[in-house]
C-alpha positions as CSV (number, residue, x, y, z in Angstrom):
1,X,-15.1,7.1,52.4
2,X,-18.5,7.7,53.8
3,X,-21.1,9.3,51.7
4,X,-23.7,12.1,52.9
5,X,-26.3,9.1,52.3
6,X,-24.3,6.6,54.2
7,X,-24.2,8.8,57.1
8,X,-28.0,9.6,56.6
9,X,-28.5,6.0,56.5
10,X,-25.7,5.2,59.7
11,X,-28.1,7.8,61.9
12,X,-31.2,6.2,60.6
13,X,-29.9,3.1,61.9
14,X,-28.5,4.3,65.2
15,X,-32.1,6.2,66.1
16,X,-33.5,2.5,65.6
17,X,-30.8,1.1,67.9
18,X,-31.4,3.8,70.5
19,X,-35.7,3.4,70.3
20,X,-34.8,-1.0,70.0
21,X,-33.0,-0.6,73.3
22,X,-35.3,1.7,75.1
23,X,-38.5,-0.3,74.1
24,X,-36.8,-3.6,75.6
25,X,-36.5,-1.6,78.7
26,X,-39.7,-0.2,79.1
27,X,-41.0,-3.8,78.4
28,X,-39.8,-4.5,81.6
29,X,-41.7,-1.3,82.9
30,X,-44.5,-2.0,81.6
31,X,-44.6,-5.7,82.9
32,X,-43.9,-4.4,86.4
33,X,-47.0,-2.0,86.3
34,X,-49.2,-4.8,85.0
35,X,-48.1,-7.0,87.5
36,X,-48.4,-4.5,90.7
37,X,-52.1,-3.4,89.4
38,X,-52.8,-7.4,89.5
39,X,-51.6,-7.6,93.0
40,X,-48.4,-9.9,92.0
41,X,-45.8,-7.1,93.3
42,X,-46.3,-4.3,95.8
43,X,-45.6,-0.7,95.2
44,X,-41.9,-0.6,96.9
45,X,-41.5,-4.0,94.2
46,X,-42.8,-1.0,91.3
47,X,-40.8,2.0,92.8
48,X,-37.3,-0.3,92.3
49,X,-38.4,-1.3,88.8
50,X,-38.9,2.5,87.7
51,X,-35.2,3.2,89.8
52,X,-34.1,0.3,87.3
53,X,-35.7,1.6,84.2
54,X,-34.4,4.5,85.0
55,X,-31.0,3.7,85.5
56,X,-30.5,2.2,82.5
57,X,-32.6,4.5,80.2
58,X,-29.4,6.9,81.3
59,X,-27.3,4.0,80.3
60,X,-28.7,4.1,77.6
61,X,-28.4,7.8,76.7
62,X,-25.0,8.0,77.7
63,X,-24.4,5.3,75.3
64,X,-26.4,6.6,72.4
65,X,-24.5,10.5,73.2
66,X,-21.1,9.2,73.9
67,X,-19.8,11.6,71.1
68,X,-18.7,8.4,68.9
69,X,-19.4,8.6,64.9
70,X,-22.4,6.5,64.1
71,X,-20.2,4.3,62.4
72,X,-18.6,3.1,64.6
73,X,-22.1,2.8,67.1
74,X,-23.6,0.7,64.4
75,X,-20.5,-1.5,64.1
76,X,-20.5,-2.2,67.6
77,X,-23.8,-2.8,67.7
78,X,-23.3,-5.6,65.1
79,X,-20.5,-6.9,66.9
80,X,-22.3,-7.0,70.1
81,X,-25.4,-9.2,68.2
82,X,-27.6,-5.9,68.7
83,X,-27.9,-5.1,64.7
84,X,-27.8,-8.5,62.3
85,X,-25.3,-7.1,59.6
86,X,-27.9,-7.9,57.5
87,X,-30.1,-5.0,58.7
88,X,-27.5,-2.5,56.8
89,X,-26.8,-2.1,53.5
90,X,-24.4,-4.2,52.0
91,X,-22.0,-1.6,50.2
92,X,-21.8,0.4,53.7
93,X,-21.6,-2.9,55.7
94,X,-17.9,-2.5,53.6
95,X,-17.5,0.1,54.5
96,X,-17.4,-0.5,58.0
97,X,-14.4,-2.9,57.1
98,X,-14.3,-5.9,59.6
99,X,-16.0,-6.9,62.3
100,X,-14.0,-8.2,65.4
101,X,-14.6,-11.6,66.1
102,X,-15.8,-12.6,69.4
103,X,-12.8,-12.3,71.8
104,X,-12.3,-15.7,73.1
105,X,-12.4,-16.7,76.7
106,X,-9.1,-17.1,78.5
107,X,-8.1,-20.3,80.4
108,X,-5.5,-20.2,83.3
């Protein structure tokens, strides 16, 4: 059973998913402005890069509000190599109970 600290501590962790996520995104914006105010990429090159940003910043948002317990978000997140399970605490790492392997590929 979760604890009011273990929850405190799951939505700590999800807010630094959500702000990990957007930064790599805006990483990308951020290279695209530097490179159109060098002269490397022209403004209609810019214009797609902020459509993409945007695209996935709601992605992102839909993701981060998809009304599932932040449990379960930071458990995925682990599974999906997004949060080392060393980043949480160990006794609530338990008590996210196992982690799903990788599912392995299928051959026909």
């Amino acid at each position: 059973m979760l604890t009011k600290a273990d929850v405190a501590t799951l939505r700590r962790l999800v807010g630094s998913l959500y702000e990990r996520e957007l930064t790599a995104v805006l990483e990308g914006l951020a290279k695209a402005v530097d490179d159109w105010r060098a002269g490397r990429i022209d403004a209609f090159k810019l214009s797609d890069a902020i459509h993409h940003v945007h695209k996935k910043n709601q992605a992102l948002w839909g993701d981060f509000n998809s009304g599932l317990p932040p449990n379960l978000l930071v458990k995925l997140a682990i599974e999906r190599g997004v949060l080392r399970a060393d980043e949480v605490p160990e006794p609530l790492l338990a008590k996210l109970g196992p982690l799903e392997p990788e599912s392995p590929s299928t051959k026909d």
